[in-house]
C-alpha positions in Angstrom: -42.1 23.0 -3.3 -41.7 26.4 -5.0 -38.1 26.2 -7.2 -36.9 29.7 -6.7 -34.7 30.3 -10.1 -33.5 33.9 -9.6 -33.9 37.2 -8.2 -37.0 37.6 -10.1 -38.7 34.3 -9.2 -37.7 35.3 -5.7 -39.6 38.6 -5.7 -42.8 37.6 -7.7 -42.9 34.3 -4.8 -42.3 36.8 -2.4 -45.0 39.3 -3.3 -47.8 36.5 -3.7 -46.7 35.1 -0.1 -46.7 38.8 1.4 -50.2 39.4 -0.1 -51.9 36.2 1.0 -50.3 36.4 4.6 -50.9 40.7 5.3 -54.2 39.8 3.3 -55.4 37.0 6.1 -54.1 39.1 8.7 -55.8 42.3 7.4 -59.5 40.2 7.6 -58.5 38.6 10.7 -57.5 42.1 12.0 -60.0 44.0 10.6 -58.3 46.7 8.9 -58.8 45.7 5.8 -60.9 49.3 4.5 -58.4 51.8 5.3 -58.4 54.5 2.2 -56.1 57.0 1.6 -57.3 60.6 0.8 -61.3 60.1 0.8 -64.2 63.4 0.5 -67.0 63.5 -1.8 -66.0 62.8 -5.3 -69.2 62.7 -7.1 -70.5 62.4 -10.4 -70.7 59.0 -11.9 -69.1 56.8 -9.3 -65.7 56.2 -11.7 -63.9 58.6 -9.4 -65.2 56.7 -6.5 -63.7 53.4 -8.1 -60.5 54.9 -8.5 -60.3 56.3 -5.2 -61.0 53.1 -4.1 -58.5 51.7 -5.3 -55.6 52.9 -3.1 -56.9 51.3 -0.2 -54.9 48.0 1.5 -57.0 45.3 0.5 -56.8 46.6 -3.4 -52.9 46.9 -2.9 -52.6 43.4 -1.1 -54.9 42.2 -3.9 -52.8 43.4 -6.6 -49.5 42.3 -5.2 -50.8 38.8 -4.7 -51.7 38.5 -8.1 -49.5 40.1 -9.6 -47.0 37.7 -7.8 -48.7 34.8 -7.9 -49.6 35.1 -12.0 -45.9 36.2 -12.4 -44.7 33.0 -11.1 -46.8 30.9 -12.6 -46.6 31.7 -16.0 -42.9 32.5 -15.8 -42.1 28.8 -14.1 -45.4 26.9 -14.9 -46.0 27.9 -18.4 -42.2 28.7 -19.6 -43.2 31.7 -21.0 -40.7 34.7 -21.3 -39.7 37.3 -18.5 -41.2 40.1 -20.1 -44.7 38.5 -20.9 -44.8 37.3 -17.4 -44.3 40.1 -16.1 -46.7 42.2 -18.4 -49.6 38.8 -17.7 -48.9 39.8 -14.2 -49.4 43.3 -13.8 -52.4 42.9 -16.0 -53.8 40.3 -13.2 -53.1 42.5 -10.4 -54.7 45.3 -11.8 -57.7 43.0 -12.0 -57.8 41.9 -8.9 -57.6 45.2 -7.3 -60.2 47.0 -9.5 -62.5 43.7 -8.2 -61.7 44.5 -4.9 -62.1 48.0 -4.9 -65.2 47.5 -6.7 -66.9 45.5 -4.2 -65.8 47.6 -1.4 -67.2 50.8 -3.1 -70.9 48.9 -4.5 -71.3 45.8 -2.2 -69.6 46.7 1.2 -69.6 51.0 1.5 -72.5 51.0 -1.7 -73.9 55.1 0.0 -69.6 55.9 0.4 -70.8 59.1 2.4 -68.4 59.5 5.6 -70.2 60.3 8.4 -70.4 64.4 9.8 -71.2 64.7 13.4 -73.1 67.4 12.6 -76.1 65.2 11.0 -76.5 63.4 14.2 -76.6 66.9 16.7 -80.3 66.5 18.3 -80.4 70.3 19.0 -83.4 71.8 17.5 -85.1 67.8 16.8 -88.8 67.7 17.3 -89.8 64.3 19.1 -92.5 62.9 21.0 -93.1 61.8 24.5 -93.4 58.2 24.5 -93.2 57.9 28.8 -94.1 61.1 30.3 -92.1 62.8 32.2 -92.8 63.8 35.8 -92.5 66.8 37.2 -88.5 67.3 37.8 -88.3 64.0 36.5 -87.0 62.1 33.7 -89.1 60.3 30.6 -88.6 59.3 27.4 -88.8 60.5 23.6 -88.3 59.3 20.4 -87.3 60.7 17.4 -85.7 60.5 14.1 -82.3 61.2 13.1 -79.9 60.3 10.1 -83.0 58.3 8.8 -83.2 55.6 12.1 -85.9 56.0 14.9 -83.8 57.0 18.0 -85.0 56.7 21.5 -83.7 58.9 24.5 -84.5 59.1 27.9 -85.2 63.2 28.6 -86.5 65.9 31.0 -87.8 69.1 30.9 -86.2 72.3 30.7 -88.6 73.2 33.4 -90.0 71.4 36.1 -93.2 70.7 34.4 -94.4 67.4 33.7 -95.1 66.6 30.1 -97.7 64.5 28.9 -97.7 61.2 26.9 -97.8 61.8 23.0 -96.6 65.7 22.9 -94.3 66.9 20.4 -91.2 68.6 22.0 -88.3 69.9 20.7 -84.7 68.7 22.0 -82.9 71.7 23.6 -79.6 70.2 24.6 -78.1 67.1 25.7 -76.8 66.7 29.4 -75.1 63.6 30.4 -76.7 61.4 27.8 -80.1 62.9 28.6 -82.0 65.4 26.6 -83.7 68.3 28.1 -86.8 69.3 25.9 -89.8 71.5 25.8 -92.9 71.2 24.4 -93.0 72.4 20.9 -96.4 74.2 21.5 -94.8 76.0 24.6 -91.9 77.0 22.3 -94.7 78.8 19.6 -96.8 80.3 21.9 -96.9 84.2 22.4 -94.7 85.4 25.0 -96.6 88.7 25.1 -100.2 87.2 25.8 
């Protein structure tokens, strides 16, 4: 099917077959967006690009091509060692500047890793949207990392708070966030 010459027909074959099987398990896995290093690396995107582009599915997609060009024009075309070799390195680096590019602008276009600290509801105003009773529970909703969140909540106290007033989330206690009305919060404590 595939006449295997020498050593160096043996590798490029190998390295196309490697890439297409690792890449189809890689999608079928999942795994496929795993960087290495990562952070912030701002300014015009280029550094984004090339970060990008020591991830798996860039290295699968430049060993596949780079294997699979190799071949081809080494054993397909006739052409020399040297410019088959050069043809392929050239097409693997394609391939993997593609496929980091789409990764970085189509797939992860924002590329901000997430901080747990953006999605703390300490110290978030919100609104009632289901009262809650007195030593009860109710419900609030409120906006956080740009998406309208909903909770279910209680009061610090054991006063019941009315539909539609603006509280602010103290904590969270088992899943449940324990509030108090923001105009209780800016009141006077000596009147």
């Amino acid at each position: 099917m595939f006449p295997v010459n020498d050593l160096l027909d043996a590798i490029l074959l190998g390295g196309f077959l490697f890439g297409v099987l690792f890449t189809v398990a890689s999608l079928v896995l999942g795994f496929a967006d795993i960087g290495i290093g990562g952070g912030e690396s701002g300014g015009d995107g280029g550094g984004e690009l090339l970060n990008g582009l020591f991830n798996l599915s860039a290295i699968l997609a430049f060993i596949t091509w780079f294997g699979g060009i190799g071949y081809l024009f080494r054993n397909a075309a006739g052409w020399s060692t040297f410019l088959s070799i050069l043809l392929g390195l050239g097409g693997g680096m394609v391939a993997a500047i593609a496929v980091s590019w789409f990764i970085t602008k189509v797939l992860r276009p924002g590329g901000k890793e997430l901080d747990e600290d953006d999605y703390d509801t300490v110290g978030v105003v919100a609104k009632v949207t289901s009262g809650i009773r007195e030593g009860g529970f109710g419900e609030i909703v409120f906006e956080l990392g740009g998406t309208r969140q909903v909770a279910s909540a209680r009061a610090s106290t054991s006063q019941a708070i009315s539909f539609g007033t603006e509280v602010v989330v103290l904590r969270t206690e088992k899943g449940v966030a324990v509030v108090e009305p923001f105009a209780d919060l800016l009141a006077d404590p000596f009147e």
